[in-house]
N, C-alpha and C positions, 0 to 999 in steps of 0.2 A: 305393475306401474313402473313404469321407464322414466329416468329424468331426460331431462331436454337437454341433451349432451353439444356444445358447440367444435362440430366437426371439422377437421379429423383430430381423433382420441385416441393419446398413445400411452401407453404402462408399460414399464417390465414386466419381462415374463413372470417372474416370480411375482408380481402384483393380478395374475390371470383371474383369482379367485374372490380378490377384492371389491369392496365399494367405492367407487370414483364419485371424489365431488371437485370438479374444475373451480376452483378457489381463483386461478388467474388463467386468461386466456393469450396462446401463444409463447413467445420466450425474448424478453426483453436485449438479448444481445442477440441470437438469428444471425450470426455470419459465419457459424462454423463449417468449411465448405462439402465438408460429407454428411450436413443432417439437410434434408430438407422437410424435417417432422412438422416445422409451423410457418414455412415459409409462405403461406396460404394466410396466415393472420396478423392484426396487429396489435401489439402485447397489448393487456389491459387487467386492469383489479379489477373483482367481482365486488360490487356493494354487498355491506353486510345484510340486509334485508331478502336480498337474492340466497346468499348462501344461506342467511337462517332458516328460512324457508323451506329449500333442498333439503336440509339435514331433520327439520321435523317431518318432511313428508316421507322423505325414506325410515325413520324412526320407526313410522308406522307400520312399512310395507316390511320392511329387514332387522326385527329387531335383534334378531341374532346372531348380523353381524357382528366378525369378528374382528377385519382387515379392512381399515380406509389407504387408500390412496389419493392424496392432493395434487392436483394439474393444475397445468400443463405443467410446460420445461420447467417453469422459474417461480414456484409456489414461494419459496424460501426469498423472492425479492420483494414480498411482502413486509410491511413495515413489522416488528418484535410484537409488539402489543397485540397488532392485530393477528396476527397467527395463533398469538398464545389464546387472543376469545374464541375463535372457531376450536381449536384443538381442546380447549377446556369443555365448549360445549360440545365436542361430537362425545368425547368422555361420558360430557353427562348423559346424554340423549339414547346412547348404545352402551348397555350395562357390561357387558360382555366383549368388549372390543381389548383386543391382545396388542393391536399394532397399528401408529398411524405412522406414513412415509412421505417421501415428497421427494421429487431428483432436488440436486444442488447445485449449482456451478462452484466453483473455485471462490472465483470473486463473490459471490453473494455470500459465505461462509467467510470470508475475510473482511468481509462489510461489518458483519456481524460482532460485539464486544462478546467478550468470552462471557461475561456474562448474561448477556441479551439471549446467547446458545442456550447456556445453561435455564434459564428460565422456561422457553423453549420447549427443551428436552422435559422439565420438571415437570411443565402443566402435559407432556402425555405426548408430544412428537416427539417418534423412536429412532427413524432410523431415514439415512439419507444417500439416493445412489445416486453418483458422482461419475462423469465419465473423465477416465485420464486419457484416455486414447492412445499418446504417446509421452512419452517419457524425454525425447529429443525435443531440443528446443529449436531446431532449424524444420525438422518435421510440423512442433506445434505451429510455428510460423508460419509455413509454407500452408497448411490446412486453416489456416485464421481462427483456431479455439480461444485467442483471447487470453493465453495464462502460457507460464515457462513452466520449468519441472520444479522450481524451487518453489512459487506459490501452490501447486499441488499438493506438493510433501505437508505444507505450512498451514491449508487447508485441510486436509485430511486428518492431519497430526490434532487442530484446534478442534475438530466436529469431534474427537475419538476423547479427547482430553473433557467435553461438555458432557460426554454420556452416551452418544451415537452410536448406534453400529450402522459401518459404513459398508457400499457394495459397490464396487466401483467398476470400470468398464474398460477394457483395453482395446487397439480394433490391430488385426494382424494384416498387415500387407497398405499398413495406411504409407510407410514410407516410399514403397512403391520399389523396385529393384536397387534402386542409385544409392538409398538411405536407411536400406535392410537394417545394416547389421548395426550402425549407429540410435536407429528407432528401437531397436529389443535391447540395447543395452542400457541407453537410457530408460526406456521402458521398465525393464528390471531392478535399476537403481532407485527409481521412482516406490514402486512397490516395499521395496526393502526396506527403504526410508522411512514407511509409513504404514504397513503392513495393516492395510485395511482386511476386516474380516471378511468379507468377499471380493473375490476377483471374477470376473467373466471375459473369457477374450472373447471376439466375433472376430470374422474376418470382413476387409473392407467390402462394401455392397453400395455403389451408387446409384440410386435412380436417374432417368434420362433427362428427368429437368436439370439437375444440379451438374449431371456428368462434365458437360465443359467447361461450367465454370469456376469446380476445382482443379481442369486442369489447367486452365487461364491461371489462376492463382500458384497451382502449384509451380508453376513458371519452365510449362514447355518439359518438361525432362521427366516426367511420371512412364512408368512402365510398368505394368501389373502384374505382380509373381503371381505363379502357378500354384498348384496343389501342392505339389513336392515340395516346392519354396517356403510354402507357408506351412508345412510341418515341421519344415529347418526352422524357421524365425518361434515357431509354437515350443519345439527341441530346445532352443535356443534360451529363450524366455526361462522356461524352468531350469535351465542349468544353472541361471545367472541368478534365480531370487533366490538370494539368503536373508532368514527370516529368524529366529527363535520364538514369534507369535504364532497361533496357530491361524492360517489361513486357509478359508474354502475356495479351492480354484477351482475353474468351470470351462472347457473349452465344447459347451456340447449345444450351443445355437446352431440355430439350421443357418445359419452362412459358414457355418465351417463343413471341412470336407472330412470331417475324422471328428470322434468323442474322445475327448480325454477330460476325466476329472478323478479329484484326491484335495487329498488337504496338508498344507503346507507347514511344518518341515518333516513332518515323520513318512508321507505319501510321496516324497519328492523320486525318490528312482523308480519305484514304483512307476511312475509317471513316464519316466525318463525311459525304463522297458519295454510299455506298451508301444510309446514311438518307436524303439528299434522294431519291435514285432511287425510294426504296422505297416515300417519301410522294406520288409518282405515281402508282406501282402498285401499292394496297394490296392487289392480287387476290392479289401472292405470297406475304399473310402467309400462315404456317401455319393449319391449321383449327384449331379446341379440339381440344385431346388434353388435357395433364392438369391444363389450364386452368381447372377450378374454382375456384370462390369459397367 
């Protein structure tokens, strides 16, 4: 039995093995100019009789489920109360459920009273992925995400302070040649600030509807680093997060050209050797897969 999923349906990866129940359709802000994941819908909340439904019919079909996943983008701009009834009742309905998730935005986590989070977290939502993208604030502006590096930190910091574990998202070559070395640094200051328990870089990847009109926005001057470039900016990144939390970093999505992962602070040269090895052998990057520009 399949639910009637309203297309297109996106999850982290690490959500691959999960139960999806679309709680809200679309992404109530939609003007980030590198995602075009929902730019195909128009945000909407699910009626509770919709989702109660969903949740007893899968009950029946999956009951040993373990891992929900709440959709689309912007599950968490659902009013407190009503997140905490869905999340209480998939609790109930799935005896054996380890983990429910949902992305976040910035701002919807700062909407949020510390303690509205906390209640939240209480009735059974664990964990929340966040994309930082970049850490520069003339980068976040130029790509339109909607947030600076300091609400990031401030969001991150309040979701980690409620009980979260957060995973968050960084995109390499988002600043584009001009803004390299300004995007990883603030990138890394960002991190450091707020040393979420997961990192994943990806490198940028546009599809062709969106491609001009992040570069319309980004204002004429975008240039797209290379491979090499963007093992400098990946090099880079880990030179610069200093952390004493323990962080799991992931540089190993198919948009990147190279796997690198460790866990941060005790993995950090680690890290840091396999890039020199790597800038020997650049035969082992990866081929283009979903490497477009």
């Amino acid at each position: 039995m399949m639910l009637n999923y309203d297309a297109p349906l996106y999850r982290p990866p690490s959500e691959a093995r999960s139960l999806i129940f679309q709680v809200t359709l679309g992404c109530s802000f939609n003007e980030c100019s590198f995602c075009d994941m929902y730019r195909s819908k128009e945000y909407s909340e699910r009626p509770w009789d919709e989702v109660k439904s969903e949740i007893d019919m899968m009950a029946k079909y999956l009951p040993e489920t373990r891992r929900v996943f709440l959709a689309d983008g912007d599950a968490l701009n659902l009013d407190s109360e009503y997140m905490i009834k869905i999340v209480k009742y998939i609790r109930e309905k799935f005896s054996k459920i380890e983990r429910i998730s949902c992305y976040a935005m910035p701002m919807n986590i700062l909407k949020k009273t510390s303690d509205e989070l906390k209640k939240m977290n209480e009735a059974g939502l664990d964990m929340f992925y966040l994309g930082i993208e970049s850490g520069s604030d003339i980068v976040l502006k130029k790509v339109t995400k909607g947030a600076i590096g300091k609400t990031i930190i401030k969001s991150v910091n309040k979701a980690k302070e409620a009980g979260y574990i957060m995973s968050c998202m960084v995109i390499l070559g988002l600043g584009g040649r001009k803004y390299s070395k300004e995007h990883i640094k603030g990138t890394a200051e960002v991190i450091s600030a707020c040393s979420p328990h997961y990192v994943g870089a990806l490198t940028l990847y546009l599809e062709n509807g969106i491609k001009q009109e992040f570069l319309d926005k980004f204002g004429g001057e975008f240039v797209r680093i290379d491979d090499d470039e963007s093992l400098e900016e990946l090099q880079s990144l880990i030179e610069q997060i200093d952390t004493k939390d323990e962080i799991v970093f992931r540089a190993n999505h198919g948009s990147n050209a190279y796997t690198i992962k460790g866990t941060f602070p005790q993995d950090k040269q680690a890290m840091l050797d396999k890039i020199e090895w790597m800038k020997q052998h650049p035969e082992i990057m990866r081929p283009q897969g979903l490497r477009g520009f």
